[in-house]
MIRO-786182 format. One record per atom (N, C-alpha, C, CB): residue number from 1; atom name; x, y, z. Coordinates in steps of 0.1 Angstrom, whole numbers, plus 5000, padded with zeros to 4 digits. Atoms other than C-alpha are relative to their C-alpha. Glycine has a CB too. Layout:
+-----+------+------+-------+------+
!   n ! atom ! east ! north !   up !
+-----+------+------+-------+------+
! NUM !   CA !    X !     Y !    Z !
...
+-----+------+------+-------+------+
//
This chain:
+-----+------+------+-------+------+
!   n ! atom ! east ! north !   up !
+-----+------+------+-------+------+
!   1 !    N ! 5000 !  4988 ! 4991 !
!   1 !   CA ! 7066 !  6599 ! 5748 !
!   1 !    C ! 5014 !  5004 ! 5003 !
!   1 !   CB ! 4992 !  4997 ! 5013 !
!   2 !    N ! 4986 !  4996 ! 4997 !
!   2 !   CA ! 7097 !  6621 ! 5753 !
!   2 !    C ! 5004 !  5001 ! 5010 !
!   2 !   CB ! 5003 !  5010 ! 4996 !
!   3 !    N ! 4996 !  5002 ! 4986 !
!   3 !   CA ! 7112 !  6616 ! 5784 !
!   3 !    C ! 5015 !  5006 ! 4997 !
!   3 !   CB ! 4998 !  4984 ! 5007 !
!   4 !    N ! 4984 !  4990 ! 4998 !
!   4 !   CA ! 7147 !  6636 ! 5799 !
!   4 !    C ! 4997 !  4998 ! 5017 !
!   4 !   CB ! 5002 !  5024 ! 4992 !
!   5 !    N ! 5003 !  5002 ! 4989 !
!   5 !   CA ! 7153 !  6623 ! 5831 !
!   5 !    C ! 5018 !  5001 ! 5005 !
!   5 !   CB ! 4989 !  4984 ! 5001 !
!   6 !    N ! 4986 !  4996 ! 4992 !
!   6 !   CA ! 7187 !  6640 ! 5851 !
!   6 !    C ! 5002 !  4993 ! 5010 !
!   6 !   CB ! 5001 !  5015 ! 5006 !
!   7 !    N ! 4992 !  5008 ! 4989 !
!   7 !   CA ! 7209 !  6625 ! 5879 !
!   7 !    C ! 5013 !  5002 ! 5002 !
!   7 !   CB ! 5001 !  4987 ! 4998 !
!   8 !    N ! 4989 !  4995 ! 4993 !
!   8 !   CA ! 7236 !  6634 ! 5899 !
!   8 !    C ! 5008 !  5010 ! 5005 !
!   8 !   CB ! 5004 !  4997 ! 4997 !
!   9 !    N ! 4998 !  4985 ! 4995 !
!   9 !   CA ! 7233 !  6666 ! 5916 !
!   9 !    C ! 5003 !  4996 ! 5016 !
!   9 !   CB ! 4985 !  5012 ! 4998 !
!  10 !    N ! 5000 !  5001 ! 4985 !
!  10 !   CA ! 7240 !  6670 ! 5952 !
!  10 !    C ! 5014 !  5008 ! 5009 !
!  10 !   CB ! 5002 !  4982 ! 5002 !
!  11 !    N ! 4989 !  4993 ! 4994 !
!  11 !   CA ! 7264 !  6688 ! 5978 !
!  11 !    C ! 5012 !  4996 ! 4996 !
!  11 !   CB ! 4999 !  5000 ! 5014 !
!  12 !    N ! 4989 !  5002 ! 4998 !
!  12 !   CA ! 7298 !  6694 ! 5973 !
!  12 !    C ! 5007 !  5017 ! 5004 !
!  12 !   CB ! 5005 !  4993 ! 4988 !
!  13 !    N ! 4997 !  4988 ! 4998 !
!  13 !   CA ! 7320 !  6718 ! 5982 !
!  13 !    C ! 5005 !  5009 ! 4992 !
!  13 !   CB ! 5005 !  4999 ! 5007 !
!  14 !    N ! 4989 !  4994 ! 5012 !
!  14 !   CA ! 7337 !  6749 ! 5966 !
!  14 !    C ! 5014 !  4996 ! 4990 !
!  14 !   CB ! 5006 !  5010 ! 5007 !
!  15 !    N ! 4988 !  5006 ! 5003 !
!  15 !   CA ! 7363 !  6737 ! 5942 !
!  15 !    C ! 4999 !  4989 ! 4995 !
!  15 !   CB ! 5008 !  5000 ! 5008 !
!  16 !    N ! 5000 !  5013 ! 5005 !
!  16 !   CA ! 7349 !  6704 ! 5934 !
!  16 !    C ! 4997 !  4995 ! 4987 !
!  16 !   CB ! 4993 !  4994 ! 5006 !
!  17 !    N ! 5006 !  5004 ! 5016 !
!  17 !   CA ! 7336 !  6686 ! 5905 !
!  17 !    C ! 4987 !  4988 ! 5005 !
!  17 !   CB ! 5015 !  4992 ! 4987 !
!  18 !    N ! 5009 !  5006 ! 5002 !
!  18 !   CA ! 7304 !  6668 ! 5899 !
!  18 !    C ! 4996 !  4999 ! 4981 !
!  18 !   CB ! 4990 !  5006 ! 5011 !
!  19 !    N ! 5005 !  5000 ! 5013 !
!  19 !   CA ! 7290 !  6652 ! 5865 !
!  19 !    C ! 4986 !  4994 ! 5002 !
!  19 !   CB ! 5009 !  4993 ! 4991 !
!  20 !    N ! 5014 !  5001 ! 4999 !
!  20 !   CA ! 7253 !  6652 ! 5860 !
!  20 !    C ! 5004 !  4996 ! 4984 !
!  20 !   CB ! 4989 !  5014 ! 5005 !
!  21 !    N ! 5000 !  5003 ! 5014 !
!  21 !   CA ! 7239 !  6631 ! 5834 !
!  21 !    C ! 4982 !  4998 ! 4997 !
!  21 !   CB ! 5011 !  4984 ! 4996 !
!  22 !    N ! 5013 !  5000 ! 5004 !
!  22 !   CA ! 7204 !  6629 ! 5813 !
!  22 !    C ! 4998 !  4986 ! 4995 !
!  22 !   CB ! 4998 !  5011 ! 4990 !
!  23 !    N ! 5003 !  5014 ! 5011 !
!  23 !   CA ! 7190 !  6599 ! 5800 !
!  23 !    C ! 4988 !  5002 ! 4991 !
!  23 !   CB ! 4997 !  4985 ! 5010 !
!  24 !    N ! 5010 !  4994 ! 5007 !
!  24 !   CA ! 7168 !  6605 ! 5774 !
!  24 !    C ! 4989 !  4987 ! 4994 !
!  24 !   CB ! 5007 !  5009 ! 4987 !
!  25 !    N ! 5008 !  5009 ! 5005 !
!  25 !   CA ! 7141 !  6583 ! 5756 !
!  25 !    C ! 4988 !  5007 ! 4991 !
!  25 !   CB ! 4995 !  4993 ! 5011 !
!  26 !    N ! 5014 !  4997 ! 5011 !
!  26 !   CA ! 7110 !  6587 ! 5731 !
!  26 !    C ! 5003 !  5007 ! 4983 !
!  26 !   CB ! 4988 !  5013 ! 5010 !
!  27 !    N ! 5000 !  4993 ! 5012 !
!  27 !   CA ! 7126 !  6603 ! 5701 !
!  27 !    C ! 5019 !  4996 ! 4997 !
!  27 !   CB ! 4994 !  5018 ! 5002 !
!  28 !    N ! 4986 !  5007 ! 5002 !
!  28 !   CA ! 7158 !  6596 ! 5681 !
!  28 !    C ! 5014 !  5007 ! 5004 !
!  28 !   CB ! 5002 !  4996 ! 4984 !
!  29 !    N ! 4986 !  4992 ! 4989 !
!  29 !   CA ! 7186 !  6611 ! 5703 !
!  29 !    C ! 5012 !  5005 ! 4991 !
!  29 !   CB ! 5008 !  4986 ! 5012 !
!  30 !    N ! 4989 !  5000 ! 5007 !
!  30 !   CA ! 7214 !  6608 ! 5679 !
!  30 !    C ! 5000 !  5012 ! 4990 !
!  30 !   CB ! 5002 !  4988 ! 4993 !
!  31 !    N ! 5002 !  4988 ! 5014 !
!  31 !   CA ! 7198 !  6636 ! 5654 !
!  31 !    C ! 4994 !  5014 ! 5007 !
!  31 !   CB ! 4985 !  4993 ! 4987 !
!  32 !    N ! 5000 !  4985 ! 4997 !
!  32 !   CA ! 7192 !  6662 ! 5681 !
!  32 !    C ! 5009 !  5009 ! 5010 !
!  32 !   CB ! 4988 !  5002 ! 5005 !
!  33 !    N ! 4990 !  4990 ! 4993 !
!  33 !   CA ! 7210 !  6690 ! 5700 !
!  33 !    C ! 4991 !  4999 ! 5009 !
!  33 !   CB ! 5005 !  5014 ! 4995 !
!  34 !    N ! 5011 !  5001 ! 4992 !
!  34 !   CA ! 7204 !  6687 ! 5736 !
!  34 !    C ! 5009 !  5012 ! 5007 !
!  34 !   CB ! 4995 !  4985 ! 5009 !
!  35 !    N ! 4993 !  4989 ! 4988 !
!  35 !   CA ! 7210 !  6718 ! 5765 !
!  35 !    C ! 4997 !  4995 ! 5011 !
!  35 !   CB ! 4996 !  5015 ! 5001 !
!  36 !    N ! 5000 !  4998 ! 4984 !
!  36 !   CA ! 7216 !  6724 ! 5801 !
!  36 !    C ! 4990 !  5013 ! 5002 !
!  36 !   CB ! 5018 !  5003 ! 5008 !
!  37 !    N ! 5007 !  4987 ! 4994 !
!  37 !   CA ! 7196 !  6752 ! 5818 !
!  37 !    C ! 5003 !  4999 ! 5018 !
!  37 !   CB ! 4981 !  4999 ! 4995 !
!  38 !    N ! 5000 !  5002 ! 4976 !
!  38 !   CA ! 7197 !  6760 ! 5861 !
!  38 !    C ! 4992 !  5015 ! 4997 !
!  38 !   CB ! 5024 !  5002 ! 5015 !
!  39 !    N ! 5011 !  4992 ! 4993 !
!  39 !   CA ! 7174 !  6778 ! 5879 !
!  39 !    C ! 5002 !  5000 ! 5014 !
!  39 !   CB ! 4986 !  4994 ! 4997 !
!  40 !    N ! 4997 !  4994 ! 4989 !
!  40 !   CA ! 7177 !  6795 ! 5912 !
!  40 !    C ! 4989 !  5007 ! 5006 !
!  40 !   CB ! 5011 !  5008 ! 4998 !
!  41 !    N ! 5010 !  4994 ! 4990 !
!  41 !   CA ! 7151 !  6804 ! 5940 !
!  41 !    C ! 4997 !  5016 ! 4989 !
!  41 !   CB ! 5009 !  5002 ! 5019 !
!  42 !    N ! 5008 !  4985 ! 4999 !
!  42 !   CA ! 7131 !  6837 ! 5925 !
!  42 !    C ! 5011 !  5005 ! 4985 !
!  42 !   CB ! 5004 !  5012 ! 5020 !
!  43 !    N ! 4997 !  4995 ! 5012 !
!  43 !   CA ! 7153 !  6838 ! 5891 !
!  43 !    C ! 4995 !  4991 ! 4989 !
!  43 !   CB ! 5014 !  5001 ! 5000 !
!  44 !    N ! 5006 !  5008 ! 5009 !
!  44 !   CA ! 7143 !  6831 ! 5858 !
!  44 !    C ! 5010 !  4988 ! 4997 !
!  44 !   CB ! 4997 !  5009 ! 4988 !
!  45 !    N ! 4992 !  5013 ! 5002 !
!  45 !   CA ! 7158 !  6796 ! 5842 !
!  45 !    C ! 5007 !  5005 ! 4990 !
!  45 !   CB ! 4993 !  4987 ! 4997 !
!  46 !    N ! 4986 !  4993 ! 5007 !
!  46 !   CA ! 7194 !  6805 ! 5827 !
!  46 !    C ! 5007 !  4988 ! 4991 !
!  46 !   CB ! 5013 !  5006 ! 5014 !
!  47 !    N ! 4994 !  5009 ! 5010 !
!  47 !   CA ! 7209 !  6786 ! 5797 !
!  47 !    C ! 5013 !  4993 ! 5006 !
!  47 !   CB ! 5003 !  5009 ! 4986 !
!  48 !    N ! 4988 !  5001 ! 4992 !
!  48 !   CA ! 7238 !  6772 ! 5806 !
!  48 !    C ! 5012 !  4990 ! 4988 !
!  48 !   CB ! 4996 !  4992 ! 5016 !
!  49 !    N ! 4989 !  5010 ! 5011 !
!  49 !   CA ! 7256 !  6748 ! 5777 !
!  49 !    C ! 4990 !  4994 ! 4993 !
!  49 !   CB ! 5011 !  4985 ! 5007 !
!  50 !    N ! 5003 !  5012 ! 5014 !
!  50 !   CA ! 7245 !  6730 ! 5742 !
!  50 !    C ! 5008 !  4991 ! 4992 !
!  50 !   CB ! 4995 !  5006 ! 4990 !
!  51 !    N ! 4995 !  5008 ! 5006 !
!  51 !   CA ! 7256 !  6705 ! 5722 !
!  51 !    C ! 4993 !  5003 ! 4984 !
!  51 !   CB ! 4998 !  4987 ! 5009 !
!  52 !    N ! 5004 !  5007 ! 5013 !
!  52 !   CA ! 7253 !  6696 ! 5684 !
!  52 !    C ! 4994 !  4987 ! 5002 !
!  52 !   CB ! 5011 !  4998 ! 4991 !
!  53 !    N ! 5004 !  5012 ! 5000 !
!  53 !   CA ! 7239 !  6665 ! 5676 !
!  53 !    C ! 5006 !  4989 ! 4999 !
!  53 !   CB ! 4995 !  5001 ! 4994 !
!  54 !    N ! 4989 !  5007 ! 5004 !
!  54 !   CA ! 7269 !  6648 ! 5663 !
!  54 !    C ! 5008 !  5002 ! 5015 !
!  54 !   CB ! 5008 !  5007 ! 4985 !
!  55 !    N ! 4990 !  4996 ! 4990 !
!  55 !   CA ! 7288 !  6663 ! 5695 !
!  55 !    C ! 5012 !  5007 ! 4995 !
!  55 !   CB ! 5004 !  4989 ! 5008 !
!  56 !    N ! 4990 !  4996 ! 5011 !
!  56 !   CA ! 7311 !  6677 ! 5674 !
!  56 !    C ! 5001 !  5017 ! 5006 !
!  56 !   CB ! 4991 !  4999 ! 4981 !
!  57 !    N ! 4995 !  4987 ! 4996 !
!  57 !   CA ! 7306 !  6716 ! 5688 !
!  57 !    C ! 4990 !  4999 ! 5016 !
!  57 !   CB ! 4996 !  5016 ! 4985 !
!  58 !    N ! 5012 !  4999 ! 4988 !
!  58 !   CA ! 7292 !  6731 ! 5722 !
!  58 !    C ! 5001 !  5013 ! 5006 !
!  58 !   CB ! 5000 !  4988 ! 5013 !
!  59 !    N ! 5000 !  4988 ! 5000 !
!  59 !   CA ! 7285 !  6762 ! 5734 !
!  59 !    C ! 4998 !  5000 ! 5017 !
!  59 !   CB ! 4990 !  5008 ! 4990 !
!  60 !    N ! 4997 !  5001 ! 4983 !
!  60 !   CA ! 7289 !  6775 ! 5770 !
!  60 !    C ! 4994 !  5016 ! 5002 !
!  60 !   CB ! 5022 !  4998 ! 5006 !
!  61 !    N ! 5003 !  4989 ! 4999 !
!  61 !   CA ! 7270 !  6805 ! 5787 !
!  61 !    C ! 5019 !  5008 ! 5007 !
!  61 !   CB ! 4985 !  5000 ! 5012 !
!  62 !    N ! 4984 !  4989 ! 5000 !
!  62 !   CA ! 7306 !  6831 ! 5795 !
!  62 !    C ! 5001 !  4997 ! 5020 !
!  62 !   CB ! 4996 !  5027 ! 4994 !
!  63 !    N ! 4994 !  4996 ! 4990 !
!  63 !   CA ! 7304 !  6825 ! 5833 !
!  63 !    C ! 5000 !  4978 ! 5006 !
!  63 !   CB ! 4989 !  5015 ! 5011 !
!  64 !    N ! 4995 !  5014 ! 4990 !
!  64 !   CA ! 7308 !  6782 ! 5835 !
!  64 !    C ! 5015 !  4995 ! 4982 !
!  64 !   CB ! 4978 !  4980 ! 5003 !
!  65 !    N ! 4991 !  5006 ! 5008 !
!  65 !   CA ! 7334 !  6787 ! 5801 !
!  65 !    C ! 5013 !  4993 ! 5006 !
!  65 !   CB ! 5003 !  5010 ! 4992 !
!  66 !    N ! 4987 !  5005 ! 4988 !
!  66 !   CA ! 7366 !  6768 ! 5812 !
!  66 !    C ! 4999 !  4987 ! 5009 !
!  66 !   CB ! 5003 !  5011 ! 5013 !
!  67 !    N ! 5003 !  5006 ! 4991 !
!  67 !   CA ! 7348 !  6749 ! 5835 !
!  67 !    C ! 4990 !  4988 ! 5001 !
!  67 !   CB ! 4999 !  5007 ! 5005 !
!  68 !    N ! 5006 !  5012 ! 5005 !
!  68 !   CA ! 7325 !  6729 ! 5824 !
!  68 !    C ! 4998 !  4995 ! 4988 !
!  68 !   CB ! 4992 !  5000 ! 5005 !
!  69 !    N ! 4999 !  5005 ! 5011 !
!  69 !   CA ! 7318 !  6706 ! 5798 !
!  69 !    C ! 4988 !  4987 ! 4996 !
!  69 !   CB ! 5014 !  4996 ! 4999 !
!  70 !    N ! 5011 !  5011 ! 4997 !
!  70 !   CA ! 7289 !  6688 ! 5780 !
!  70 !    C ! 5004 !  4991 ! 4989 !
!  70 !   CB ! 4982 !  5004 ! 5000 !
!  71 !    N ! 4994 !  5011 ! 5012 !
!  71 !   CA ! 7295 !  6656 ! 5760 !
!  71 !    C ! 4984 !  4993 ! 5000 !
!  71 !   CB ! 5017 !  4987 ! 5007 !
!  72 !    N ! 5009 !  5009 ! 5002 !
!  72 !   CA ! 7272 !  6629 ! 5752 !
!  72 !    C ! 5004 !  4988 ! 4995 !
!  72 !   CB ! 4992 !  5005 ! 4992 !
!  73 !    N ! 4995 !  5015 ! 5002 !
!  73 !   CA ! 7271 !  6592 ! 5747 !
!  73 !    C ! 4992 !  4999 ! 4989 !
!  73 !   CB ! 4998 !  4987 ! 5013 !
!  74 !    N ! 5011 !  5001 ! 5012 !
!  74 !   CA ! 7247 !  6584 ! 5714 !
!  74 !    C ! 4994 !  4983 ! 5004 !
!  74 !   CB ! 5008 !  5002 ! 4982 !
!  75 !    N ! 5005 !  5012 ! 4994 !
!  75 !   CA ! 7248 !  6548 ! 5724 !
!  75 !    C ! 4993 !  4998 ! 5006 !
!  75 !   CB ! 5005 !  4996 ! 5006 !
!  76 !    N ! 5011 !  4996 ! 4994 !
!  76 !   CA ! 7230 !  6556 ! 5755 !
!  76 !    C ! 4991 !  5005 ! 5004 !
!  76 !   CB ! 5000 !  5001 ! 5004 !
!  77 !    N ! 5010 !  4988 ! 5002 !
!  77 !   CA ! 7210 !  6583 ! 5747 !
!  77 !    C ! 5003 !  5004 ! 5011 !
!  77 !   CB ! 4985 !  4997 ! 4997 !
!  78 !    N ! 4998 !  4992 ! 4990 !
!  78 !   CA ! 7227 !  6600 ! 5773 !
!  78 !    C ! 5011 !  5015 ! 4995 !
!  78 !   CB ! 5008 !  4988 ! 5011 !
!  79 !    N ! 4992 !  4990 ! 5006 !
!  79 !   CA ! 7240 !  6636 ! 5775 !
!  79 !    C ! 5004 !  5006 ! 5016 !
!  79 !   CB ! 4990 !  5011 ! 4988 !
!  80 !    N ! 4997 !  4998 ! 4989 !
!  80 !   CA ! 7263 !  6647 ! 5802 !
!  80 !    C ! 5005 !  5016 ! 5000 !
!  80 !   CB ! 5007 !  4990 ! 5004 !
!  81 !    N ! 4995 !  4986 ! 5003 !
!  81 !   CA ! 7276 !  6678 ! 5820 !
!  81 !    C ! 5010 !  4997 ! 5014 !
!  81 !   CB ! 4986 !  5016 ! 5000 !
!  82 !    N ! 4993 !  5000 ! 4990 !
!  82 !   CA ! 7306 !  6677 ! 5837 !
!  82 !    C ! 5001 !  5015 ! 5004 !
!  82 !   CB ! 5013 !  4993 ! 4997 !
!  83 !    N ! 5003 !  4991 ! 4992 !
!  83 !   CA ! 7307 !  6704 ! 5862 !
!  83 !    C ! 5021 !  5003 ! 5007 !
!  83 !   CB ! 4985 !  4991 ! 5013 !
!  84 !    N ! 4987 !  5003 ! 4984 !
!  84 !   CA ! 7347 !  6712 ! 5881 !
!  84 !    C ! 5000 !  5017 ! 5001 !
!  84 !   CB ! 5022 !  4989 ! 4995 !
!  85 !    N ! 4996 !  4983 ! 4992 !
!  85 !   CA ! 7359 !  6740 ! 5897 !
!  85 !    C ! 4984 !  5007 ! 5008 !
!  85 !   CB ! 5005 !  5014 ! 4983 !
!  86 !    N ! 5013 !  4992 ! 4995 !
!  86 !   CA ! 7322 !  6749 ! 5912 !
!  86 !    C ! 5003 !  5008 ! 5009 !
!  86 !   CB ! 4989 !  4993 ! 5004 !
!  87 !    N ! 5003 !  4983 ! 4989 !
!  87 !   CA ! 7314 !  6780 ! 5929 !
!  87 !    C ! 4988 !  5000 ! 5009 !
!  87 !   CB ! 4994 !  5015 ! 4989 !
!  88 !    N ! 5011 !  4997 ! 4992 !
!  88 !   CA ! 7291 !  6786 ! 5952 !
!  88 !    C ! 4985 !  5010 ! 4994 !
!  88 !   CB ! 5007 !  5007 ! 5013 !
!  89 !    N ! 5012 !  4996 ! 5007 !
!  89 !   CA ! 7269 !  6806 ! 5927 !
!  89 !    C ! 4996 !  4990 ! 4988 !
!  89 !   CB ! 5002 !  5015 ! 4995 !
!  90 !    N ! 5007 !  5009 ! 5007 !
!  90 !   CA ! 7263 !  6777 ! 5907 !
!  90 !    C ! 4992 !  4990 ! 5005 !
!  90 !   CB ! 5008 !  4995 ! 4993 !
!  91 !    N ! 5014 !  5009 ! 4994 !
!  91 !   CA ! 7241 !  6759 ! 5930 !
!  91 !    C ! 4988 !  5008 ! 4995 !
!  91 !   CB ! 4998 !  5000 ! 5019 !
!  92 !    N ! 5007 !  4999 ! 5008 !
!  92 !   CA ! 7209 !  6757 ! 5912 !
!  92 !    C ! 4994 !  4990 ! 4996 !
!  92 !   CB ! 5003 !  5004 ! 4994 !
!  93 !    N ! 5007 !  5012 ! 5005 !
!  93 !   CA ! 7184 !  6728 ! 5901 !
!  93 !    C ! 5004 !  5001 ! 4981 !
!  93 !   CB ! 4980 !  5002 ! 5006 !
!  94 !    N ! 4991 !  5001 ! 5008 !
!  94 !   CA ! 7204 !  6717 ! 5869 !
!  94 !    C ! 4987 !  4994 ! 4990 !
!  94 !   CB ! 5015 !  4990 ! 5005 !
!  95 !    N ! 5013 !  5006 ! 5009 !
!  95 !   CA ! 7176 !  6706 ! 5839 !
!  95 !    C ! 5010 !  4995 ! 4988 !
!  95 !   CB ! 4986 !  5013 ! 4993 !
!  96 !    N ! 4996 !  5002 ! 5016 !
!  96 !   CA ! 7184 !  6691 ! 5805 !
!  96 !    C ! 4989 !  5003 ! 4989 !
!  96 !   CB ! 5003 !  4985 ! 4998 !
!  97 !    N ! 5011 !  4998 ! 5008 !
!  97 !   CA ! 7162 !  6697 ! 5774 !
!  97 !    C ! 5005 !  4999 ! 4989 !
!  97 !   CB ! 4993 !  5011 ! 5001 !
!  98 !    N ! 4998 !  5001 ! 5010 !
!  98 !   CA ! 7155 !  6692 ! 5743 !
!  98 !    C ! 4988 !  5008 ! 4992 !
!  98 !   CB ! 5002 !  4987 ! 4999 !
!  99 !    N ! 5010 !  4991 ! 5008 !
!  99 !   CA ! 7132 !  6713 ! 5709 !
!  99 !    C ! 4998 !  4986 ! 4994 !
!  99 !   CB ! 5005 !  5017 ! 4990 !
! 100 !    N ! 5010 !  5011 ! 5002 !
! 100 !   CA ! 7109 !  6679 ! 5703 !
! 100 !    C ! 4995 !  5011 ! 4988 !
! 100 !   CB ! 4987 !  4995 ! 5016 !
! 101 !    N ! 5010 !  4997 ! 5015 !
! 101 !   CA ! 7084 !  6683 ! 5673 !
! 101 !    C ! 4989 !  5006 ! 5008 !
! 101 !   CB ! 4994 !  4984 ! 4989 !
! 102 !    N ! 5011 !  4996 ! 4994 !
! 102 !   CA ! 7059 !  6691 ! 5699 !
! 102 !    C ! 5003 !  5016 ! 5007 !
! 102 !   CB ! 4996 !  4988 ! 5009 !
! 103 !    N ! 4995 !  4983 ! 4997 !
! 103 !   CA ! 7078 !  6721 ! 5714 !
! 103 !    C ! 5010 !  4993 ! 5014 !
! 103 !   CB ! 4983 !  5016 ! 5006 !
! 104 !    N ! 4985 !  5000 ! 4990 !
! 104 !   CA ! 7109 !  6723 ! 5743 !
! 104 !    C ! 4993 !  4988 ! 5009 !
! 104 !   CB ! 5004 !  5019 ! 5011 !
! 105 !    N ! 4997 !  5006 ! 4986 !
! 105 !   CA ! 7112 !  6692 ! 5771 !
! 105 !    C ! 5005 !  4999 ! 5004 !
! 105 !   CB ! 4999 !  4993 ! 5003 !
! 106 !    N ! 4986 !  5002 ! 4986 !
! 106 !   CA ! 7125 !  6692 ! 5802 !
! 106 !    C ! 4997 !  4988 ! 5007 !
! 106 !   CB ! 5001 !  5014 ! 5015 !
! 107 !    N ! 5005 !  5011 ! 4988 !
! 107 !   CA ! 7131 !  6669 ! 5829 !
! 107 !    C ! 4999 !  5004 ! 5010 !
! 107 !   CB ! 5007 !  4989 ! 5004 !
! 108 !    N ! 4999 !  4990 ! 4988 !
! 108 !   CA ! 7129 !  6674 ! 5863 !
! 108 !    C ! 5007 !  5004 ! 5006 !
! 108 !   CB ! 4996 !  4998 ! 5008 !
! 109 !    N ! 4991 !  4997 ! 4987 !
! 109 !   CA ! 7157 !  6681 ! 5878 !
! 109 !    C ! 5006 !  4997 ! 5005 !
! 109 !   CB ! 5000 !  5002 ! 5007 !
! 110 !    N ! 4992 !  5007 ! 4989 !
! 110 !   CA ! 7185 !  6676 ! 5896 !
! 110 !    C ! 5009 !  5011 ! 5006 !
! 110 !   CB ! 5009 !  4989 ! 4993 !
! 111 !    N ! 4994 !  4989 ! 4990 !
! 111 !   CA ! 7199 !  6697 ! 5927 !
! 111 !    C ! 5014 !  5001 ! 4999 !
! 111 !   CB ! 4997 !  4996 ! 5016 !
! 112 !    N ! 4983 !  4997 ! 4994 !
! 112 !   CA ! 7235 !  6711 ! 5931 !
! 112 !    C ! 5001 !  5011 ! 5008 !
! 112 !   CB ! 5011 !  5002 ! 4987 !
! 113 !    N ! 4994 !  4989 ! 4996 !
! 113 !   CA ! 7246 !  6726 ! 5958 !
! 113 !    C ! 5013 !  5004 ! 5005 !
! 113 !   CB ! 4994 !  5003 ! 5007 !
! 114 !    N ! 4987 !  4995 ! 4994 !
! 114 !   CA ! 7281 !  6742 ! 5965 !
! 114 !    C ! 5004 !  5007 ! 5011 !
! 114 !   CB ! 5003 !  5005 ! 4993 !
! 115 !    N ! 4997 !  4990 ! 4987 !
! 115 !   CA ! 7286 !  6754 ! 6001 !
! 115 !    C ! 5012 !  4989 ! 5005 !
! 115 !   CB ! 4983 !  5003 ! 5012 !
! 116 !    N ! 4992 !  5012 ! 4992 !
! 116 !   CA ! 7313 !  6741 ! 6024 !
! 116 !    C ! 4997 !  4997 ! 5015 !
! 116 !   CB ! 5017 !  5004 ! 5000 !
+-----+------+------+-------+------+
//
C-alpha cells in the first residue's frame, strides 16, 4: 500500500525557513517524480514544486521560485521541501504526492503557518 506521510510544518515567522519532509513507502521511490501541493481555507489545492526521479531537475510554481527548494534522499525514500524566506501568504497545509499505477496519492498534511 502507498503511503506519503509529511512532517514538519508549524509556526514561524515572516522571513524564516522551515524544511518539510515526506517519507514515502509501498512503491519503488527511486523511479518516481514526487510534488508539493498547499491548500488554503476556501481555495483550490495549488501545485507548488516537482522533482524528477533521479533529482536531477525541479520545477517551482513562479511565486516560491528563489525560495524554495525540493531535493530528495533515495536512500530514505524521502522527499523534501526546503521552505526560506516565507511569507505570510504561504501559510497553507503543505501535501506531498505522488501519480501511483492506481492514480495520484497524497498524504495528509502538514500545517505551516507564517505570522509574527
Amino acid at each position: 500500500q502507498v503511503q506519503l506521510v509529511e512532517s514538519g510544518g508549524g509556526l514561524v515567522q515572516p522571513g524564516g525557513s522551515l524544511r518539510l519532509s515526506c517519507a514515502a513507502s509501498g512503491f519503488p521511490f527511486s523511479r518516481y517524480s514526487m510534488s508539493w501541493y498547499r491548500q488554503t481555507t476556501g481555495k483550490e489545492r495549488e501545485w507548488v514544486a516537482a522533482d524528477s526521479a533521479t533529482g536531477g531537475t525541479a520545477n517551482y510554481v513562479d511565486s516560491v521560485k528563489g525560495r524554495f527548494a525540493i531535493s530528495r534522499d533515495n536512500a530514505k525514500n524521502t522527499v523534501y521541501l526546503q521552505m526560506n524566506s516565507l511569507k505570510p501568504e504561504d501559510t497553507a497545509v503543505y501535501y506531498c504526492t505522488v501519480i501511483w499505477a492506481t492514480g495520484r496519492v497524497w498524504g495528509q498534511g502538514t500545517l505551516v503557518t507564517v505570522s509574527s
